[in-house]
mmJSON file of the N, C-alpha and C atoms, coordinates in Angstrom:
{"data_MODEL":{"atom_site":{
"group_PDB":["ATOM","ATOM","ATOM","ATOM","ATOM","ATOM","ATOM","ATOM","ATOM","ATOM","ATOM","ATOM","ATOM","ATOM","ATOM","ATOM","ATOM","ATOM","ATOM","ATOM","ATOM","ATOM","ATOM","ATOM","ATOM","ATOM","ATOM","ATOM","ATOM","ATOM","ATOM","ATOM","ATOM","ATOM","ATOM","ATOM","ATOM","ATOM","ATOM","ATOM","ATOM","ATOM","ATOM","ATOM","ATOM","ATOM","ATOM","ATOM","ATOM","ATOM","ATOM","ATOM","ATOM","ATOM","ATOM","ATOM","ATOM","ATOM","ATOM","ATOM","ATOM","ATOM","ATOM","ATOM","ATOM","ATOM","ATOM","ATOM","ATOM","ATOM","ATOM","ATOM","ATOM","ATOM","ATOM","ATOM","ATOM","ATOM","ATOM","ATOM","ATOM","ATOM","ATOM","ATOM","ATOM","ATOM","ATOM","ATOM","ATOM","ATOM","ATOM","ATOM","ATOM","ATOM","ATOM","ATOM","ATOM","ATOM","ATOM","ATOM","ATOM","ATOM","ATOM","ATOM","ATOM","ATOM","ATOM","ATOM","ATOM","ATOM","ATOM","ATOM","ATOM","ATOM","ATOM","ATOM","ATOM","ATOM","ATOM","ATOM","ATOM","ATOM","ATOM","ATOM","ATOM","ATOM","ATOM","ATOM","ATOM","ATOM","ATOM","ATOM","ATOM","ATOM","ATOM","ATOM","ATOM","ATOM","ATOM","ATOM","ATOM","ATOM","ATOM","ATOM","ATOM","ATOM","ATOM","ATOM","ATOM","ATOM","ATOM","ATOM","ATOM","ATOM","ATOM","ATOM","ATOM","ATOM","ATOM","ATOM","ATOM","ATOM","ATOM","ATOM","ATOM","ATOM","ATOM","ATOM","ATOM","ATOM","ATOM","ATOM","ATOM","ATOM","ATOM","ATOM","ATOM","ATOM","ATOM","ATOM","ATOM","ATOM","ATOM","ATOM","ATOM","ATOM","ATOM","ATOM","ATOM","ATOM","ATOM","ATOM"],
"id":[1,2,3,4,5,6,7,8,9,10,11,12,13,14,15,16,17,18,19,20,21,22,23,24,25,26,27,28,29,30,31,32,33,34,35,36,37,38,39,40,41,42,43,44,45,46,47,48,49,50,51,52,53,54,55,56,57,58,59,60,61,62,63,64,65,66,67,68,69,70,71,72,73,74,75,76,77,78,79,80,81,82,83,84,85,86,87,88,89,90,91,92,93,94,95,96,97,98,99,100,101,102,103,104,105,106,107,108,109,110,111,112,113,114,115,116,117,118,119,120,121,122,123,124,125,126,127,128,129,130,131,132,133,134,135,136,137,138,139,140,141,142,143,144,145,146,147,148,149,150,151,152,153,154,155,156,157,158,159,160,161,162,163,164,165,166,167,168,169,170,171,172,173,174,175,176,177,178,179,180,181,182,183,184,185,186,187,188,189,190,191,192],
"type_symbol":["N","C","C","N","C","C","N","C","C","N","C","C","N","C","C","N","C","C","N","C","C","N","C","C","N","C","C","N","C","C","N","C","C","N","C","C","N","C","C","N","C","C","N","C","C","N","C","C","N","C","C","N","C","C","N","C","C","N","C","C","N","C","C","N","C","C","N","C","C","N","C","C","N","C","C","N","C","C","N","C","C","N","C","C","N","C","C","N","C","C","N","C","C","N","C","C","N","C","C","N","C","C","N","C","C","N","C","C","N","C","C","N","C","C","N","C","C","N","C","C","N","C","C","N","C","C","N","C","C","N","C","C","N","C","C","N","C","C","N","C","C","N","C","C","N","C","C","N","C","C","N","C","C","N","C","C","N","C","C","N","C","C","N","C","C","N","C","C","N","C","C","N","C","C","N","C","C","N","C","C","N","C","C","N","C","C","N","C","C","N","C","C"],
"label_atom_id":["N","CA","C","N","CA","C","N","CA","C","N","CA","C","N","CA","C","N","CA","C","N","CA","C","N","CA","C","N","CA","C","N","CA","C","N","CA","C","N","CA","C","N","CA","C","N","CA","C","N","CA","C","N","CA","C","N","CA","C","N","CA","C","N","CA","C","N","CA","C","N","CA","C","N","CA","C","N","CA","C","N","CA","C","N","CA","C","N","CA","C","N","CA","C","N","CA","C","N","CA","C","N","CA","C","N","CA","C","N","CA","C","N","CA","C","N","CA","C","N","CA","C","N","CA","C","N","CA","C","N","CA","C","N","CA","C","N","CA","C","N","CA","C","N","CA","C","N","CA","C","N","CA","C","N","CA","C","N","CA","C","N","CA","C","N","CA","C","N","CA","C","N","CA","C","N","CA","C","N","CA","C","N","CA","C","N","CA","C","N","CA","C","N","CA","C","N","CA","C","N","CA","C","N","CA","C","N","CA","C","N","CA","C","N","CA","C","N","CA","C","N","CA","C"],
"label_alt_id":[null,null,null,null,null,null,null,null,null,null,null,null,null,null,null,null,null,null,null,null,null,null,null,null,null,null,null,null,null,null,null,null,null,null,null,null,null,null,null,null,null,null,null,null,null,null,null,null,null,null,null,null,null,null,null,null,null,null,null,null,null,null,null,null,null,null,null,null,null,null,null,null,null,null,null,null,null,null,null,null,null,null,null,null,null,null,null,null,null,null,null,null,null,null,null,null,null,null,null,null,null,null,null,null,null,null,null,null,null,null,null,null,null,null,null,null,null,null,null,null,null,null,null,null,null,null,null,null,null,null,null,null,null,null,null,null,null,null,null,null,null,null,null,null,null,null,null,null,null,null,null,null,null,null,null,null,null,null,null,null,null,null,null,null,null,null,null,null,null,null,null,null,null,null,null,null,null,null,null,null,null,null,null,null,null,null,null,null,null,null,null,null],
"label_comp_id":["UNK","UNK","UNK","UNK","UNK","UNK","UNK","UNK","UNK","UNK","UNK","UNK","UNK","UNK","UNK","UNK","UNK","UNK","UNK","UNK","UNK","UNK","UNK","UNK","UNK","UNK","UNK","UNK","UNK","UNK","UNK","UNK","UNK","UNK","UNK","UNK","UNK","UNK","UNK","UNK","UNK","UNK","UNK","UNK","UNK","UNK","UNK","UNK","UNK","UNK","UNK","UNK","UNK","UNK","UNK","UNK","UNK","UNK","UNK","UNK","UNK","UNK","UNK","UNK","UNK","UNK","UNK","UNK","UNK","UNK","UNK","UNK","UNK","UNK","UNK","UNK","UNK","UNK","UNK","UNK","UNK","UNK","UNK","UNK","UNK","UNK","UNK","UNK","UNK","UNK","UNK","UNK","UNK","UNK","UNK","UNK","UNK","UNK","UNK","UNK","UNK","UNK","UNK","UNK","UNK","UNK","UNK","UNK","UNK","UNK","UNK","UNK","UNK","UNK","UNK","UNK","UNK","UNK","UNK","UNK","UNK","UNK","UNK","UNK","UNK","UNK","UNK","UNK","UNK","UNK","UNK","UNK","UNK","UNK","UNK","UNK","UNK","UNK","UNK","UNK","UNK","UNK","UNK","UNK","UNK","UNK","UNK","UNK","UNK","UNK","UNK","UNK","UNK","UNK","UNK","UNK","UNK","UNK","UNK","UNK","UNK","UNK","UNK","UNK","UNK","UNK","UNK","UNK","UNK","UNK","UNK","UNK","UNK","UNK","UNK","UNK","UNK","UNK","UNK","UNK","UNK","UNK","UNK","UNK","UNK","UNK","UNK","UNK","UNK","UNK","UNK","UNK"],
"label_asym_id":["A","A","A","A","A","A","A","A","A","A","A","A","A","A","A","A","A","A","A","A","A","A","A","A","A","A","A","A","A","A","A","A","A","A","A","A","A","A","A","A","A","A","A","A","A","A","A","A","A","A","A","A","A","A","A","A","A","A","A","A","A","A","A","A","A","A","A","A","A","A","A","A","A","A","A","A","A","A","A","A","A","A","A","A","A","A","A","A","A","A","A","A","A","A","A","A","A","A","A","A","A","A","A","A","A","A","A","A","A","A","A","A","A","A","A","A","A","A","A","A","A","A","A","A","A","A","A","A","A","A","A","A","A","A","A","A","A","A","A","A","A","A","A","A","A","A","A","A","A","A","A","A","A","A","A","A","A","A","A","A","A","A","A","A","A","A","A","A","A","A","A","A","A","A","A","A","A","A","A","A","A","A","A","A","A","A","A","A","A","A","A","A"],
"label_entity_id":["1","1","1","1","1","1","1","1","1","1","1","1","1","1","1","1","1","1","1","1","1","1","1","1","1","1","1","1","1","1","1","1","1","1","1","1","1","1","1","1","1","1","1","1","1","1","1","1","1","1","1","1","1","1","1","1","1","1","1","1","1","1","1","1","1","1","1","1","1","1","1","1","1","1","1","1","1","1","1","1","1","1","1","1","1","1","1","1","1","1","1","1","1","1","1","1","1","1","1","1","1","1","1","1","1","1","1","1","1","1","1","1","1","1","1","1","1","1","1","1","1","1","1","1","1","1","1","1","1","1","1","1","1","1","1","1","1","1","1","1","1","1","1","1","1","1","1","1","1","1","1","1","1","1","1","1","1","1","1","1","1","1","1","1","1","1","1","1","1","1","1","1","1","1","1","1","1","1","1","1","1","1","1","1","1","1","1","1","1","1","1","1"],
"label_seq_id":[1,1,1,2,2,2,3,3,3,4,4,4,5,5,5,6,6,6,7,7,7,8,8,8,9,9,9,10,10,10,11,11,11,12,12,12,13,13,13,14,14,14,15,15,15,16,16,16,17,17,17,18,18,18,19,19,19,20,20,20,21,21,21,22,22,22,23,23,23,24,24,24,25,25,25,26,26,26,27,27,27,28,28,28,29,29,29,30,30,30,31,31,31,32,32,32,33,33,33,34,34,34,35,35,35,36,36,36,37,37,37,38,38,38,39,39,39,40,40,40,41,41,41,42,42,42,43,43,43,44,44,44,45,45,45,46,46,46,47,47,47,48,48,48,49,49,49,50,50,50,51,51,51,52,52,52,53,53,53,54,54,54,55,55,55,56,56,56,57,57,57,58,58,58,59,59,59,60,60,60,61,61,61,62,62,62,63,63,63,64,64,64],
"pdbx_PDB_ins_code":[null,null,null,null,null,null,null,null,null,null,null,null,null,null,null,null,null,null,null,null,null,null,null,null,null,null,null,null,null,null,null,null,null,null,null,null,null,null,null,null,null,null,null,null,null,null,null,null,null,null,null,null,null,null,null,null,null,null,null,null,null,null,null,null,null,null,null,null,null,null,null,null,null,null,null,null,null,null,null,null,null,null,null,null,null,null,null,null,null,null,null,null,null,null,null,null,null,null,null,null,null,null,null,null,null,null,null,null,null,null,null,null,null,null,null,null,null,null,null,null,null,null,null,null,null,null,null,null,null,null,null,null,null,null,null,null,null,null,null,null,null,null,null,null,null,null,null,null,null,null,null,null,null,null,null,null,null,null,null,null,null,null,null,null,null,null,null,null,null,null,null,null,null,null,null,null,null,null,null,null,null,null,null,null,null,null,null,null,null,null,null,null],
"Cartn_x":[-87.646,-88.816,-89.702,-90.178,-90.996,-92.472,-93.056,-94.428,-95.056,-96.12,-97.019,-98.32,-98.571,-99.753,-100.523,-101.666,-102.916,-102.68,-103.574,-103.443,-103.836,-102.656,-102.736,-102.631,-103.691,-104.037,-105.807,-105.658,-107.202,-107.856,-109.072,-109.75,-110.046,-110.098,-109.807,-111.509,-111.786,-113.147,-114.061,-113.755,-114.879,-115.348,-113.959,-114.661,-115.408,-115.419,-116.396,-117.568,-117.649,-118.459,-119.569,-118.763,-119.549,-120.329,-119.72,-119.575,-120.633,-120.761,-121.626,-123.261,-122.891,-124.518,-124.918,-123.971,-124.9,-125.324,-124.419,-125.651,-126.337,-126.559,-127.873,-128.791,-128.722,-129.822,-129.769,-129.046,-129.372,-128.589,-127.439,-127.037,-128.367,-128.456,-128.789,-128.332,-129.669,-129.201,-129.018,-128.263,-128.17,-129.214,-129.539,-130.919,-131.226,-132.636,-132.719,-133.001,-132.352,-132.975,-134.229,-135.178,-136.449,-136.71,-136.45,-136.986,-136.007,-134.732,-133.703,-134.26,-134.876,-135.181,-136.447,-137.318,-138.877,-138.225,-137.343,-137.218,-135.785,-135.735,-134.885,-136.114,-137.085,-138.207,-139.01,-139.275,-140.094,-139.617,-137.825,-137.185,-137.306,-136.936,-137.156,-138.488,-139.689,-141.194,-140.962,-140.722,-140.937,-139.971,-138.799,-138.144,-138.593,-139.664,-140.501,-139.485,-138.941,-137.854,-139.377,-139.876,-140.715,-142.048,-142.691,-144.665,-145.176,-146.341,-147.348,-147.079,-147.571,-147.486,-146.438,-145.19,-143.914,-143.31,-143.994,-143.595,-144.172,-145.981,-146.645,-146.165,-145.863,-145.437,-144.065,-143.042,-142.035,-142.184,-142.755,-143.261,-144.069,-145.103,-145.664,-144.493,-143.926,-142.549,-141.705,-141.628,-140.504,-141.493,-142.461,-143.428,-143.739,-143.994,-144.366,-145.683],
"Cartn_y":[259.361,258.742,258.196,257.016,256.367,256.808,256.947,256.889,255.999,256.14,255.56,254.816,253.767,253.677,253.053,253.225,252.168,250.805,250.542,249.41,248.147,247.161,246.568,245.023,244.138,243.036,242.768,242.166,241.923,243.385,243.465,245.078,244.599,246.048,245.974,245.65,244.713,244.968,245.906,247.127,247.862,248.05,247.679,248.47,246.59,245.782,244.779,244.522,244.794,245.373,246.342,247.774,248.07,247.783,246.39,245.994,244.629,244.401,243.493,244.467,245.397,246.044,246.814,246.835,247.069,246.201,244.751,243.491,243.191,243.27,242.64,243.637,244.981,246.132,246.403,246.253,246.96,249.058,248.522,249.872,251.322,252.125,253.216,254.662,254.659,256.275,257.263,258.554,259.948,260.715,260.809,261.853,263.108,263.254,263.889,265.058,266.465,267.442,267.863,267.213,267.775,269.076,270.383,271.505,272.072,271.687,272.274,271.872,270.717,270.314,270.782,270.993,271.788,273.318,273.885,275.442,275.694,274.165,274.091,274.105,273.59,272.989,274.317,274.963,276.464,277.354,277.298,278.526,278.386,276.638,277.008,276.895,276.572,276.997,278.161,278.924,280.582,281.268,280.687,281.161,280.42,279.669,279.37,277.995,277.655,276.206,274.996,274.883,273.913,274.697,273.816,273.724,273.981,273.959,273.856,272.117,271.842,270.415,269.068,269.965,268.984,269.237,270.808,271.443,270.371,270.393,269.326,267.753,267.319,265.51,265.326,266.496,266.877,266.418,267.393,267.754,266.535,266.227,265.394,263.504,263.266,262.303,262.625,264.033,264.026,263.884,264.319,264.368,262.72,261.853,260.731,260.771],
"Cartn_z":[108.967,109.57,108.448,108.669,107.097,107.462,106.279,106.539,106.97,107.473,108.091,107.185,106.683,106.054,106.545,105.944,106.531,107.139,107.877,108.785,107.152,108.027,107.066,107.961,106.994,107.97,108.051,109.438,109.45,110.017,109.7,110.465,111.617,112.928,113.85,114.434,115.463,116.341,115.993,116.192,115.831,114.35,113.242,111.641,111.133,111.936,111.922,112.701,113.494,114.105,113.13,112.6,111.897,110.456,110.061,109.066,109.068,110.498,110.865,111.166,111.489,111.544,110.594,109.244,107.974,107.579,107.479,106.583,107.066,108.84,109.42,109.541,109.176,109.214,110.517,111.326,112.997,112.698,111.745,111.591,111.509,112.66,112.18,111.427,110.606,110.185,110.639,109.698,111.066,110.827,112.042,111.924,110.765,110.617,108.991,109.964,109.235,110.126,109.187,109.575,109.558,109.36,109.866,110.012,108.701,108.946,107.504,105.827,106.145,104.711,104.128,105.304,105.237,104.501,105.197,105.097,103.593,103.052,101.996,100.422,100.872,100.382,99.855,101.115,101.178,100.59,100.137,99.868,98.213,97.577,95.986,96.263,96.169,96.155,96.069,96.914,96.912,95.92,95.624,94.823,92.618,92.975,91.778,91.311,91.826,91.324,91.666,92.371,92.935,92.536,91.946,91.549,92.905,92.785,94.25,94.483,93.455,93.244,93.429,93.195,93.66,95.39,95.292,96.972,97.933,97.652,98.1,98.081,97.129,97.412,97.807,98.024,98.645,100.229,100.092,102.277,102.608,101.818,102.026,102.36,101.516,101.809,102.554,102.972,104.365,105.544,105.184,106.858,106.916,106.148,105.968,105.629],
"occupancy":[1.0,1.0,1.0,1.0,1.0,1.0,1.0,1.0,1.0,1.0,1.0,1.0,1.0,1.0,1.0,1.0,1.0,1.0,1.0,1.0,1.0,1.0,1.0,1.0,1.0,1.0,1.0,1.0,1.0,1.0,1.0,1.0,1.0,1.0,1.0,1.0,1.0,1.0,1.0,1.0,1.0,1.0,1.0,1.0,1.0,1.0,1.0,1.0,1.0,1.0,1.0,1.0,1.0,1.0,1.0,1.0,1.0,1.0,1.0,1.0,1.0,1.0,1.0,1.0,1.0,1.0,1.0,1.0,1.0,1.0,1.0,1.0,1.0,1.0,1.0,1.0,1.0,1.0,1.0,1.0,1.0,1.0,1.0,1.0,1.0,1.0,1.0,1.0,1.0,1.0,1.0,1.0,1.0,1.0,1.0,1.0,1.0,1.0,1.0,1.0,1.0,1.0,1.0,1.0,1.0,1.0,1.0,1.0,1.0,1.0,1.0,1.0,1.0,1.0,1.0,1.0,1.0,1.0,1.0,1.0,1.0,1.0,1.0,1.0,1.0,1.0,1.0,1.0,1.0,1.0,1.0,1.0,1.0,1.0,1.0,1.0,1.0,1.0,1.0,1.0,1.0,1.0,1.0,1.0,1.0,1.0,1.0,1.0,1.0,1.0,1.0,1.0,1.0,1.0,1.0,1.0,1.0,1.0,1.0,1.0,1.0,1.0,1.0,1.0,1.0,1.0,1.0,1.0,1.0,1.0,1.0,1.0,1.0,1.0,1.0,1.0,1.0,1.0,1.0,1.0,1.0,1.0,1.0,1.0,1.0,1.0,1.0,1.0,1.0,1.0,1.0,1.0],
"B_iso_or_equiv":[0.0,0.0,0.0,0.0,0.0,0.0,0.0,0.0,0.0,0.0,0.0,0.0,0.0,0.0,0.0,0.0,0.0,0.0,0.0,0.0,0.0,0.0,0.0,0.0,0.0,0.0,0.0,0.0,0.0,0.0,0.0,0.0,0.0,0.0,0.0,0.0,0.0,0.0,0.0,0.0,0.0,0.0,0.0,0.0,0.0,0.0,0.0,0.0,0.0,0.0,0.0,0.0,0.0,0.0,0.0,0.0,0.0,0.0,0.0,0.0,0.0,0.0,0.0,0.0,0.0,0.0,0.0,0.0,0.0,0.0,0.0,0.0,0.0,0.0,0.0,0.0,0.0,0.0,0.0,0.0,0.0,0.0,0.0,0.0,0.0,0.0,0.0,0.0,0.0,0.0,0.0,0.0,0.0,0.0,0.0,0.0,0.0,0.0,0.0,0.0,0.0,0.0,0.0,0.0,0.0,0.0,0.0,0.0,0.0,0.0,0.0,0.0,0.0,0.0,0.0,0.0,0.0,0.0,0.0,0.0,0.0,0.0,0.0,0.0,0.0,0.0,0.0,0.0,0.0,0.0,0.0,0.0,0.0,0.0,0.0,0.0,0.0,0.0,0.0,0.0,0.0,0.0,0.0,0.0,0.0,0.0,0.0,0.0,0.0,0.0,0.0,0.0,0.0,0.0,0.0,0.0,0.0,0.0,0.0,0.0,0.0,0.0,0.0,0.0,0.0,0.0,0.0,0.0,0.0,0.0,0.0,0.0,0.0,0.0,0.0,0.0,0.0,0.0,0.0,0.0,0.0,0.0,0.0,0.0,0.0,0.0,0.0,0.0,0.0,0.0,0.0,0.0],
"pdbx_formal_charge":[null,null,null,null,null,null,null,null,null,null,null,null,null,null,null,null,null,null,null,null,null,null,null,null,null,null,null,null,null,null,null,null,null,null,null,null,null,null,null,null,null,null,null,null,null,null,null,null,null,null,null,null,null,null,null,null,null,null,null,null,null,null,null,null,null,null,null,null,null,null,null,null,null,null,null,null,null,null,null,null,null,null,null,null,null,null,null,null,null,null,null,null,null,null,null,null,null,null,null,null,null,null,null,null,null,null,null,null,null,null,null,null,null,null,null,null,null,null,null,null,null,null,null,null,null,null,null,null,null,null,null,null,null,null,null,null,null,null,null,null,null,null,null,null,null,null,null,null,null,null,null,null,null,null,null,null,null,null,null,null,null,null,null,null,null,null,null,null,null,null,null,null,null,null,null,null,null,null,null,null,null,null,null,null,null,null,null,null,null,null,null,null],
"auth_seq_id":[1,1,1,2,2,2,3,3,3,4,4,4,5,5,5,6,6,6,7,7,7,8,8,8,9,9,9,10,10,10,11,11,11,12,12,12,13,13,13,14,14,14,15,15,15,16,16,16,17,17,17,18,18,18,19,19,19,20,20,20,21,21,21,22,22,22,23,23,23,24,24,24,25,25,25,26,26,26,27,27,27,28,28,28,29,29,29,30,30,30,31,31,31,32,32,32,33,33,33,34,34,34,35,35,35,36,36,36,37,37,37,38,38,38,39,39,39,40,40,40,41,41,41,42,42,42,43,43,43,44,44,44,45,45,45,46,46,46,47,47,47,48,48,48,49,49,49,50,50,50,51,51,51,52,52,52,53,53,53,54,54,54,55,55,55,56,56,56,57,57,57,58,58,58,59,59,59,60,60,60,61,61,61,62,62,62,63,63,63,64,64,64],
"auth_comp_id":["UNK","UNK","UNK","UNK","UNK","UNK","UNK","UNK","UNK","UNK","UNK","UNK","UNK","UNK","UNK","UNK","UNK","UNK","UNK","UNK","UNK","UNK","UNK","UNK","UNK","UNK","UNK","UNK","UNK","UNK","UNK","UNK","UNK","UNK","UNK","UNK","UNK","UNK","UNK","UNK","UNK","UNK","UNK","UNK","UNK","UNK","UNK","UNK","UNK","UNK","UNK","UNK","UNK","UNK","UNK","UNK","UNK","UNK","UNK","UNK","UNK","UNK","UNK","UNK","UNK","UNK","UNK","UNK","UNK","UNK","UNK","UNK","UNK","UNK","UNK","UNK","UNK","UNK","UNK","UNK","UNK","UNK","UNK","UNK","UNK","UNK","UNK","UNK","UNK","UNK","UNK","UNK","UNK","UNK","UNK","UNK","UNK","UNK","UNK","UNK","UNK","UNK","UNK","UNK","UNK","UNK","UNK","UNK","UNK","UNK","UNK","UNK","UNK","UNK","UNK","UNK","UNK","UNK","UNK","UNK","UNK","UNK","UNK","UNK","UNK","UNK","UNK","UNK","UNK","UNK","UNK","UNK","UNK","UNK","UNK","UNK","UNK","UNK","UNK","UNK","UNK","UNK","UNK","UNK","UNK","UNK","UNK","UNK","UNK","UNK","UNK","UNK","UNK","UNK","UNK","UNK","UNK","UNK","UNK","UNK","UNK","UNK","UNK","UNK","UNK","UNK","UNK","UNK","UNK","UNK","UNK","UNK","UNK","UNK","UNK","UNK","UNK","UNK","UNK","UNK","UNK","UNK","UNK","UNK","UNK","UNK","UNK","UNK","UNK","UNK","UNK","UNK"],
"auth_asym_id":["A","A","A","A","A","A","A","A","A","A","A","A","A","A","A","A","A","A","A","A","A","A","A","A","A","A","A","A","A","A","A","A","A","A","A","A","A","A","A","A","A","A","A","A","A","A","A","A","A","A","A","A","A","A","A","A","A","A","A","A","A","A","A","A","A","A","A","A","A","A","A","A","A","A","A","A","A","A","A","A","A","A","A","A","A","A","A","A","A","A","A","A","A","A","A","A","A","A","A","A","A","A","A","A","A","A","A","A","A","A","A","A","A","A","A","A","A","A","A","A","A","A","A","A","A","A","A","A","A","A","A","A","A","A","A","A","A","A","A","A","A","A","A","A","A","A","A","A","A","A","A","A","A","A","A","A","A","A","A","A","A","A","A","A","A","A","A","A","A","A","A","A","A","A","A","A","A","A","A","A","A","A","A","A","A","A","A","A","A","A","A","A"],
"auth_atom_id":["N","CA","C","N","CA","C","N","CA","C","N","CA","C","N","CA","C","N","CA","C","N","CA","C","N","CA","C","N","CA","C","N","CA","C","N","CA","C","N","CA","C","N","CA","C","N","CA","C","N","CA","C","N","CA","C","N","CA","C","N","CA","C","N","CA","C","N","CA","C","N","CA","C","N","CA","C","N","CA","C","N","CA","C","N","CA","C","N","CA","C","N","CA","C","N","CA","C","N","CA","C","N","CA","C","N","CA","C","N","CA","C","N","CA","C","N","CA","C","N","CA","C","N","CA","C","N","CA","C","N","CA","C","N","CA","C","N","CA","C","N","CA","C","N","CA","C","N","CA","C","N","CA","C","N","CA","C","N","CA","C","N","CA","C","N","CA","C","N","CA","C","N","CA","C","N","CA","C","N","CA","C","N","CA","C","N","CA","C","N","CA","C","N","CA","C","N","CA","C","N","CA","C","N","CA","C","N","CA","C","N","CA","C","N","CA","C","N","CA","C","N","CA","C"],
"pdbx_PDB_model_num":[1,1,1,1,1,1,1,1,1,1,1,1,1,1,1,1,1,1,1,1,1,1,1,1,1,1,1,1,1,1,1,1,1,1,1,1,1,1,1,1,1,1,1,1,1,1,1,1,1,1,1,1,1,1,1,1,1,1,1,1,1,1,1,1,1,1,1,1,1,1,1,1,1,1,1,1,1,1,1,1,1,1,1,1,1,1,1,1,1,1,1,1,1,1,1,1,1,1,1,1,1,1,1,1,1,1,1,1,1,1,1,1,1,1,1,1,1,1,1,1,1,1,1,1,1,1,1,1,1,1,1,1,1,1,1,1,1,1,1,1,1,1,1,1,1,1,1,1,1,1,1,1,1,1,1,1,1,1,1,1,1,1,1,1,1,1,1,1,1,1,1,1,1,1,1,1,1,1,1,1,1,1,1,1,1,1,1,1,1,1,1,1]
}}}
């Protein structure tokens, strides 16, 4: 039985498709989990990796 390789040729409808909604910017991003990155944030702070000061403009750029 031969292997199988990648499609070979033109790409199919959809991987243009997706290829069409990154250069025009309609592509969205995947959601940021918010609460994971707060409590990623809180843990070096508390564990002394993060200043008051970097904790702050941290949180402050994820909260907007």
């Amino acid at each position: 039985m031969p292997l199988r390789r990648g499609r070979i040729g033109r790409p199919g409808l959809l991987g243009t498709m997706a290829r069409t909604a990154v250069i025009t910017g309609t592509a969205t991003a995947p959601p940021v989990d918010l609460v994971g990155k707060l409590r990623q944030l809180s843990e070096l702070h508390s564990a002394g990796a993060l200043s008051d000061a970097e904790f702050a403009a941290a949180k402050k750029q994820l909260l907007g």
